[in-house]
N, C-alpha and C positions, 0 to 999 in steps of 0.2 A: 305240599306243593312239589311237582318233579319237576325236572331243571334239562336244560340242553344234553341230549344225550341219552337220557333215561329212556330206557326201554318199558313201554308199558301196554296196556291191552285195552282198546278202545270199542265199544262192543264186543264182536267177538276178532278183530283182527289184532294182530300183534304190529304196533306201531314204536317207529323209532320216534322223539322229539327234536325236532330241527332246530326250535325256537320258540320265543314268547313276545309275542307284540300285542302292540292296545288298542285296539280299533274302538272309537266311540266312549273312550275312558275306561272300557272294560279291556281285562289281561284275556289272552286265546292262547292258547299251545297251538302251535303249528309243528304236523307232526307229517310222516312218510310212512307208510307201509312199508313192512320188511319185505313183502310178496310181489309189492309192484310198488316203487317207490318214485314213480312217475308221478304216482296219485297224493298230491297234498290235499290233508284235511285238517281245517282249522275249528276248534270248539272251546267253549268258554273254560278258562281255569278252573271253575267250580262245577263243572260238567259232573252228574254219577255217573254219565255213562262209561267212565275212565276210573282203570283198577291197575295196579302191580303186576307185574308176572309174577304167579308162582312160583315156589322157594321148590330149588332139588328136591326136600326130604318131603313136600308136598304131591311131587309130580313121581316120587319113586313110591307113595302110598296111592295113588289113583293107581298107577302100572299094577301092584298089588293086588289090585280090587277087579282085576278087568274077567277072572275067570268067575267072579262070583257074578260078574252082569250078567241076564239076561238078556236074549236077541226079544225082539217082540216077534209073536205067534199069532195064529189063526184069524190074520188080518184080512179084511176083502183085500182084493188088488184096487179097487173103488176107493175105499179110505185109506190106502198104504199114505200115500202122498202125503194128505193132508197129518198125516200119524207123525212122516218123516217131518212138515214143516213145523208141528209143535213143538216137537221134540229140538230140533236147530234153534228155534227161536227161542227156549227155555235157555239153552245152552251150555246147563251146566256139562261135566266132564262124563257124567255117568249116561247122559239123555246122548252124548255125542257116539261114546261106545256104544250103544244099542242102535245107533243107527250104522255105527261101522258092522257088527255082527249080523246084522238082520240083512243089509242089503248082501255083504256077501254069502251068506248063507242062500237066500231067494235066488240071489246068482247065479253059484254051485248046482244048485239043485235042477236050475233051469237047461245049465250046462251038459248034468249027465240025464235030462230028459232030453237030450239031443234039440234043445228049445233053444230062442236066441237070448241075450243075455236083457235084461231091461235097462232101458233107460234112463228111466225115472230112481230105480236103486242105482245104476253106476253116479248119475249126478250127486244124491244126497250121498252116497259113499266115497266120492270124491272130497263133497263140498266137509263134511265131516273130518274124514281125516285132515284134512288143511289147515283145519281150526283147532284140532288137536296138536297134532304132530308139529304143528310150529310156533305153539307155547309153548307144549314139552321140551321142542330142540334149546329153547333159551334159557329153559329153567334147568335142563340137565348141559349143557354148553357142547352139541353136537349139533353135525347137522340134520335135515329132517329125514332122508334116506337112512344116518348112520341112528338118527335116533326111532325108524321104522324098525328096521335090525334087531336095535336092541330092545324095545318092546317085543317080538315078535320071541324073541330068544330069551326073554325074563319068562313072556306068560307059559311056555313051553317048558320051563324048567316047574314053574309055579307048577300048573297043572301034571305034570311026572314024578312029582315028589310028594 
């Protein structure tokens, strides 16, 4: 059971716990998003949908692994979308980097055909890095910029050596 305080990850957001009330006999965690903590969400104590952050030496072996990901290839533009929504909704760490690779790559590419950039990859490239990058900021104790940074400057060292 986490307790007032605990930082933990609620589907895919990173949620602080505000508190524990009992509405109907049953205990709820009443928790605030780190990203917008305007937004209280209350869900039963025995919820799965509620997990731990990530340990450092967890979050410094995904950084690890991110040059062996692949982007995904030879998609229609038709079923990119639907590509990007299974993969968010799977959610693990590996489904979120292929969606950060793939959309900026389609990006890139779009950029030096003098094309305009998509939409549909900046949103899930957005929506991706958000859900990465600020589990990772908790579990490595930076912020989500200082911990873009330093991802950016591991996988660069990874891949040159």
């Amino acid at each position: 059971m986490y307790k007032k305080n605990d930082i933990v990850v609620y589907r895919k957001d990173v949620c602080k716990i505000i508190g524990i009330k009992k509405i109907n006999e049953l205990d709820y965690y009443i928790m605030n998003k780190l990203d917008d903590p305007s937004l209280t969400i209350t869900i039963p104590i025995n919820s799965n949908l509620i997990r731990k952050v990530i340990t450092k030496k967890e979050a410094e072996n995904i950084i690890n692994q991110i040059p062996n990901i692949k982007p995904l290839k030879n998609i229609d533009d038709k079923y990119m979308e639907s590509k990007y929504k299974e993969l968010l909704h799977n959610g693990s760490y590996e489904d979120l980097i292929t969606i950060i690779k793939s959309a900026y790559l389609r990006n890139s590419n779009r950029i030096k055909n003098s094309k305009r950039v998509s939409e549909r990859d900046t949103k899930y490239f957005d929506l991706a890095e958000k859900y990465l990058y600020t589990e990772l900021s908790i579990a490595l104790d930076m912020t989500i910029d200082e911990t873009q940074n330093y991802i950016i400057n591991k996988v660069e060292q990874l891949i040159n050596n």
